[in-house]
FIRO-474660 format. One line per 3 residues: their letters; for each residue y negated, x negated, z negated of C-alpha. Coordinates in Angstrom, 2 decimals. Layout:
<atoms>
a) Y:X:Z | ...
</atoms>
This chain:
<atoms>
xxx) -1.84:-141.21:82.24 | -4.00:-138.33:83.20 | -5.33:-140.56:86.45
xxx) -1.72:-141.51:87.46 | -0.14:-137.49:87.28 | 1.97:-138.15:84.20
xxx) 0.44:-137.32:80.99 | 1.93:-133.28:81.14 | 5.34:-135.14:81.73
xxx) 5.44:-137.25:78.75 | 8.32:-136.94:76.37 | 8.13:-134.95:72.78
xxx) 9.52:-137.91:71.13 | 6.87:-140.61:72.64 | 4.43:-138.12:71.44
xxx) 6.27:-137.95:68.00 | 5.76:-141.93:67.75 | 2.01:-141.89:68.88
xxx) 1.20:-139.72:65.87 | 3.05:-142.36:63.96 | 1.25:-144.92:65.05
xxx) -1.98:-142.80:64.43 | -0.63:-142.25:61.20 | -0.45:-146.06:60.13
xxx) -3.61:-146.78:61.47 | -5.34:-143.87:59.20 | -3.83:-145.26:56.41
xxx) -5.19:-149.06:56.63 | -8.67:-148.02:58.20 | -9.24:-145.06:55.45
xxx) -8.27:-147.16:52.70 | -10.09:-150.34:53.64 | -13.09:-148.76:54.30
xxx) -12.93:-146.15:50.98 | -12.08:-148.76:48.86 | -13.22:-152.22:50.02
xxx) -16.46:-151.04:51.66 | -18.01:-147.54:50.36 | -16.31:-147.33:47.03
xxx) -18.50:-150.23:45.31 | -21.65:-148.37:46.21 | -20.71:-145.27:44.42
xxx) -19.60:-147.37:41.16 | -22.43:-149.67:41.55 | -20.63:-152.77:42.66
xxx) -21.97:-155.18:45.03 | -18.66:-155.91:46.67 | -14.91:-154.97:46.43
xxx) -14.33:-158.84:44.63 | -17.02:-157.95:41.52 | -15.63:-153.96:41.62
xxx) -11.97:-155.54:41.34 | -12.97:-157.59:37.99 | -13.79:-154.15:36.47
xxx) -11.21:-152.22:38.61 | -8.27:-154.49:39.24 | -5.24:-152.22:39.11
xxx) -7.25:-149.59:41.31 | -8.08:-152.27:44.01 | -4.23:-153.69:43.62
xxx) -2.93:-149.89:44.23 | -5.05:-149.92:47.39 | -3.99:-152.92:48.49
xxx) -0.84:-151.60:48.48 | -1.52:-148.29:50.23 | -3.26:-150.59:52.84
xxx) 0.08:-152.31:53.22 | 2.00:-149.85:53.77 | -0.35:-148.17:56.87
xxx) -0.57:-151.90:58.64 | 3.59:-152.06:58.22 | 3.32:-148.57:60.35
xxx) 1.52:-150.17:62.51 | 3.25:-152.73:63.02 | 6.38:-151.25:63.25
xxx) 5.33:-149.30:66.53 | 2.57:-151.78:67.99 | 4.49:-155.33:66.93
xxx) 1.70:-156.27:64.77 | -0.43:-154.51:62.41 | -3.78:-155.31:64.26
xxx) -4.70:-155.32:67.91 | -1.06:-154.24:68.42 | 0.81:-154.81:71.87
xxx) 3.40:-152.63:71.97 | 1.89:-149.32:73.16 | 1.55:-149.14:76.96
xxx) 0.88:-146.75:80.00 | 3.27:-143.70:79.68 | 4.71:-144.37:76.29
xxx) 6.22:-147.83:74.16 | 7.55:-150.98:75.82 | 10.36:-150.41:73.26
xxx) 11.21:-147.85:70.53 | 11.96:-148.87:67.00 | 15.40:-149.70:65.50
xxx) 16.40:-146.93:62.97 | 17.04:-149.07:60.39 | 13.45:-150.42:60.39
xxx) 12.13:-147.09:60.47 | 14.45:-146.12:57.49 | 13.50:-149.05:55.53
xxx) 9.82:-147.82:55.25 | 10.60:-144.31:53.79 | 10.58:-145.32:50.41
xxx) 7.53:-146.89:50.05 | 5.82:-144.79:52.49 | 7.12:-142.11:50.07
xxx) 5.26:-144.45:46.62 | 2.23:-144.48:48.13 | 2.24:-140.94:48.99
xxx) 2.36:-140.02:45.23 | -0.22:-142.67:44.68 | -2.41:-141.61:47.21
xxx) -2.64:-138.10:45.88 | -3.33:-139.26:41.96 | -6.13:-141.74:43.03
xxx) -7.45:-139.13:45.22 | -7.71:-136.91:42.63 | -8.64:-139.91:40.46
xxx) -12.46:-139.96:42.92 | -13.06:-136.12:42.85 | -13.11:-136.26:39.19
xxx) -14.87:-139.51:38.23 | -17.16:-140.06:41.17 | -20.83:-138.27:41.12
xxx) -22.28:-138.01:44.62 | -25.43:-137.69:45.91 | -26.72:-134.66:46.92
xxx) -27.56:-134.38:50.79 | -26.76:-131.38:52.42 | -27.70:-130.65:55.85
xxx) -26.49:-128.04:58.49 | -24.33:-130.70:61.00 | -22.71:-129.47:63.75
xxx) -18.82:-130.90:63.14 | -16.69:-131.75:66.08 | -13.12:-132.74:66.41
xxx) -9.80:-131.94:68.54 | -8.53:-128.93:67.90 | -4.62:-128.83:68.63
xxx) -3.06:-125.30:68.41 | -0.22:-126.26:65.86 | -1.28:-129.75:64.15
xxx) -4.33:-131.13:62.49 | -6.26:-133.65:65.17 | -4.66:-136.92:66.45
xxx) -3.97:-137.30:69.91 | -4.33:-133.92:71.41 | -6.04:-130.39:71.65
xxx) -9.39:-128.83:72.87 | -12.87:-130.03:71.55 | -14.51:-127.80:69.47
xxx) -17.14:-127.47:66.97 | -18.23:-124.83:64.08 | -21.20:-123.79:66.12
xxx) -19.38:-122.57:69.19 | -18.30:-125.97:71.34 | -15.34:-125.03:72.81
xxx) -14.20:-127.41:76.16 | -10.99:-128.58:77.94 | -10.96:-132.87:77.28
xxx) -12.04:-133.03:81.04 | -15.45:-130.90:80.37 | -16.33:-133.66:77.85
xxx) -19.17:-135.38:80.14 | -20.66:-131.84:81.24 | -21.43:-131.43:77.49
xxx) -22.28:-134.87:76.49 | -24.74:-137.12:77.43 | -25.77:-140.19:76.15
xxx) -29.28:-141.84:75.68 | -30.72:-145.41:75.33 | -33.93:-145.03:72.91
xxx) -36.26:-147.24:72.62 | -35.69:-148.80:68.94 | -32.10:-149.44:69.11
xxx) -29.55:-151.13:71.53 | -27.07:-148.55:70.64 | -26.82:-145.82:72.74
xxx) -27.22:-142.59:70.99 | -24.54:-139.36:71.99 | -26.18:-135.42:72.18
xxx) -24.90:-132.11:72.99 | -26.62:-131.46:76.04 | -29.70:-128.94:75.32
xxx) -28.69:-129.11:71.12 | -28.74:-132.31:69.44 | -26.95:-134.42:67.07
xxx) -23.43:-133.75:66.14 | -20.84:-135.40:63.94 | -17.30:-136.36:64.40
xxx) -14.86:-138.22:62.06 | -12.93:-137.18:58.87 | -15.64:-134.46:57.27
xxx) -15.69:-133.47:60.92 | -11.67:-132.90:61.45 | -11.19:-131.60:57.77
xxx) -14.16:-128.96:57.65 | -12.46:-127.55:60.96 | -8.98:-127.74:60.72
xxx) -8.02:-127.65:57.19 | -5.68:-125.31:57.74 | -3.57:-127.74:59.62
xxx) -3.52:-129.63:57.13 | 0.33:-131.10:56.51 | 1.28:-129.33:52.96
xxx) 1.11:-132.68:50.90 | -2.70:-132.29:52.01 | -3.12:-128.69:52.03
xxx) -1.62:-128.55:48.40 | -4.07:-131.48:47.31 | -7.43:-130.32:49.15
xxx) -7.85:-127.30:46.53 | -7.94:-129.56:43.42 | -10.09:-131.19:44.48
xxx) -12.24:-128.81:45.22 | -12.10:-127.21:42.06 | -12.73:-130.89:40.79
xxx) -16.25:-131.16:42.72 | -17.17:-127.63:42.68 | -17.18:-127.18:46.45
xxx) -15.30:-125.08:48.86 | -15.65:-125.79:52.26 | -17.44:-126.74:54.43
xxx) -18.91:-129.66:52.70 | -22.38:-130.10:54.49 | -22.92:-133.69:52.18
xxx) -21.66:-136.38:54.34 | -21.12:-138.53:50.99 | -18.02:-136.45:50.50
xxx) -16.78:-138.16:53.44 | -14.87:-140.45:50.60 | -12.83:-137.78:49.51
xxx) -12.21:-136.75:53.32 | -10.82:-139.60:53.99 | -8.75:-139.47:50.75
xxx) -7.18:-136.01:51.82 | -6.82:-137.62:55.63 | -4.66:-140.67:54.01
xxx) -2.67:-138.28:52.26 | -1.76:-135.90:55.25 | -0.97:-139.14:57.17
xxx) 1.71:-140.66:54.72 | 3.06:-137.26:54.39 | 3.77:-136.81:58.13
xxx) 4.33:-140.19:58.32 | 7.06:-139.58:55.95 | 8.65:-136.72:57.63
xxx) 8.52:-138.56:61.18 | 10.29:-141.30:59.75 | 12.97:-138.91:58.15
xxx) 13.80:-137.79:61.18 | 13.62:-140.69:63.38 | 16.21:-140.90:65.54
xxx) 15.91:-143.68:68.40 | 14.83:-142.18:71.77 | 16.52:-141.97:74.66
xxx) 13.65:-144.00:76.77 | 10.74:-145.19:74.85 | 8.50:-144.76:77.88
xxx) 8.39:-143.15:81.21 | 8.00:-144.39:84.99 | 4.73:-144.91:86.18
xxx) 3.77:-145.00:90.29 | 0.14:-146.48:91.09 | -1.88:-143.59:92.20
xxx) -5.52:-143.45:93.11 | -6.94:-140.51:90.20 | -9.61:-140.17:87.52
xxx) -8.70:-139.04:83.56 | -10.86:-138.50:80.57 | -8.96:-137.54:77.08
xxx) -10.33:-138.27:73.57 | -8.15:-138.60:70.41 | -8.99:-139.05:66.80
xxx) -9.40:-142.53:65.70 | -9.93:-143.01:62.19 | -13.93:-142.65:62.19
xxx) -13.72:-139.26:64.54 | -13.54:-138.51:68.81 | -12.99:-141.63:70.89
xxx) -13.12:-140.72:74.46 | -12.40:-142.56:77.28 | -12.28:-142.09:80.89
xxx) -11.10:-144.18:83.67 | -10.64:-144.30:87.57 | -7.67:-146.06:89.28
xxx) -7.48:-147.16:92.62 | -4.38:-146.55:95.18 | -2.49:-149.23:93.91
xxx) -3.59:-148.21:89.52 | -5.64:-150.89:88.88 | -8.67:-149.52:87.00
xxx) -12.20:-149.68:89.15 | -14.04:-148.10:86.62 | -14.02:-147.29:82.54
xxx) -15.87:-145.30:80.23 | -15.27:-144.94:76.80 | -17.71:-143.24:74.32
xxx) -16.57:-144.22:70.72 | -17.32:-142.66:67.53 | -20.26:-144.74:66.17
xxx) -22.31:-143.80:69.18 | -21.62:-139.86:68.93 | -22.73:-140.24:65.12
xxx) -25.52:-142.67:65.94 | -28.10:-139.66:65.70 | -26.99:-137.74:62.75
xxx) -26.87:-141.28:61.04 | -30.43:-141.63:61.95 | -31.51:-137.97:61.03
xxx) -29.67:-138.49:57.49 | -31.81:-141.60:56.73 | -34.84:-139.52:57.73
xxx) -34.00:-137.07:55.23 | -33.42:-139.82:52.73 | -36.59:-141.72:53.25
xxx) -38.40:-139.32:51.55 | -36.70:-139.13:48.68 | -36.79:-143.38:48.50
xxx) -39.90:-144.18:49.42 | -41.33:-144.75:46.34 | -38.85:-147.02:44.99
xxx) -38.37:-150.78:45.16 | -37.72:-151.98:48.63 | -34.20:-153.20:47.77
xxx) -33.27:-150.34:45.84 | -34.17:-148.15:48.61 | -32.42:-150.31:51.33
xxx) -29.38:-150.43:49.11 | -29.66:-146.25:49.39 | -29.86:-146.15:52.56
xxx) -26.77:-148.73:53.00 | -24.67:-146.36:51.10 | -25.72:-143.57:53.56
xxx) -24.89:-145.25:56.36 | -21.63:-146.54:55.06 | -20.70:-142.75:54.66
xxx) -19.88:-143.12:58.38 | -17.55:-146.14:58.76 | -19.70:-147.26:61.53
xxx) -18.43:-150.08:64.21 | -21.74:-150.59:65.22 | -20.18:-153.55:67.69
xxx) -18.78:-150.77:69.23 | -22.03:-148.55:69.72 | -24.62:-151.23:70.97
xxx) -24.97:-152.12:74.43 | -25.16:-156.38:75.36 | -28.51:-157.81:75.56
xxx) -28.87:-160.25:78.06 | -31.88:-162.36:76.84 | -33.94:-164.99:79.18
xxx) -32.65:-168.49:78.80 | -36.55:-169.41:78.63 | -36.97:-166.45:75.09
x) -38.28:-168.75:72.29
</atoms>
């Protein structure tokens, strides 16, 4: 949209439904990854399916939460994954009222859920101490917490227009790894994703959220910042929350648009714009040719940005594993990593191996 001239033209209410649709896809990602994949290591569990024999009705009310973010999802995209009904300039349609209305009251359950199980984790989950001094980076809109727009910014100064994003970035290819690593030009490592967005812009927070986040601070003993990227969990937690909740209100007042997208003419142009996915800055760029067809694409996704910090955190770790059994420490440093949500498939670069490698 920014390569084709139209993105400062784009209606409130298509904007209104992209935060939906950000919205459901917070909910299922956040609550998949809490509790299928990281909340087993913190209670021990080799898997969500042995956790569930011990902690069936939690794993059943997460299910459910999971539901209700993929319905979202669904609602705006057609299906709940790999959806096909967002498009250039907007929607290829909006959705019927009745639909939308028809999710309020369970949007509304898992809302109240959400908040007690929430709470539930701050007060029954011990994490691991490992604090270190990060340098956080999300959007940072001027009246909302981070989706889809705002500057980039950062709690040690970062402060750039979406378009200034490759001045400040670079990425590297190191020599152990076939994912390419993201650094602040002449700084380091940085961190984006849900400890990222809540540490900076808390006080966006929707007031479901901002009501919730001081329990459970007083739970853990923490104000922010948290520096310990195991509280991540509870980020997330606080993240599904404020999505329902706006979720919630947008569907209260959904009333069906009067075009569900707007008119696109093929330009020749360049844009780069990030927004939040669920695990923190995705940025893409592309370049279109006279007649729009894309001739080039960049996109830097989350995984890659937190490659390094990953990496630094397991450093920091090592030392305090080393002398333990090789699978105990491995398991450790699993549950590190997993503090990230990492799509590694979407941080490595292909390798294109000899057909004569043995």
């Amino acid at each position: 949209e920014k390569a084709l001239g139209v993105f400062q033209h784009l209606d409130p209410e298509i904007n209104s439904l992209r935060n939906l649709l950000y919205c459901g896809e917070w909910i299922e990602s956040h609550v998949l990854h809490m509790f299928m994949l990281h909340l087993p290591d913190f209670l021990g569990f080799e898997s969500v399916i042995s956790m569930a024999e011990d902690h069936g009705p939690l794993v059943k009310r997460a299910l459910k939460i999971k539901k209700i973010g993929n319905e979202v999802v669904a609602l705006l995209g057609g299906r709940s994954v790999h959806p096909v009904g967002v498009c250039v300039g907007g929607f290829y349609r909006a959705p019927d009222v009745k639909d939308a209305r028809a999710l309020l009251g369970p949007v509304k359950a898992a809302l109240d859920e959400m908040c007690e199980i929430t709470l539930f984790l701050a007060e029954n989950i011990e994490f691991p101490k490992l604090d270190r001094d990060y340098e956080f980076v999300s959007l940072y809109p001027d009246n909302e917490y981070p989706m889809n727009l705002g500057r980039i910014r950062s709690n040690k100064g970062l402060d750039i227009d979406q378009e200034e994003f490759l001045e400040v970035v670079e990425e590297k290819h190191v020599k152990h790894s076939t994912a390419l690593h993201a650094l602040i030009k002449d700084r380091g490592a940085y961190v984006v994703g849900p400890l990222a967005r809540l540490n900076l812009c808390a006080d966006k927070l929707h007031p479901r959220a901002a009501e919730l986040l001081p329990k459970v601070c007083d739970m853990i003993k923490l104000r922010l910042p948290w520096q310990n990227n195991f509280l991540s969990l509870l980020a997330r937690g606080i993240e599904t929350v404020h999505a329902l909740a706006v979720s919630h209100d947008l569907l209260s007042a959904y009333k069906r648009p009067p075009r569900s997208r707007i008119p696109i003419q093929p330009r020749a142009g360049i844009g780069g714009h990030g927004t939040e996915a669920p695990r923190g800055v995705c940025w893409h760029q592309y370049e279109t040719d006279a007649e729009g067809t894309i001739t080039s694409a960049r996109i830097v996704p989350p995984t890659s940005q937190n490659q390094t910090s990953i990496e630094e955190d397991l450093r920091e770790l090592a030392a305090r594993v080393v002398r333990l059994p090789d699978e105990e420490a491995a398991l450790k440093c699993e549950h590190l990593i997993r503090n990230y949500d990492p799509c590694i498939s979407c941080s490595v670069h292909f390798l294109n191996f000899s057909r004569n490698w043995r």
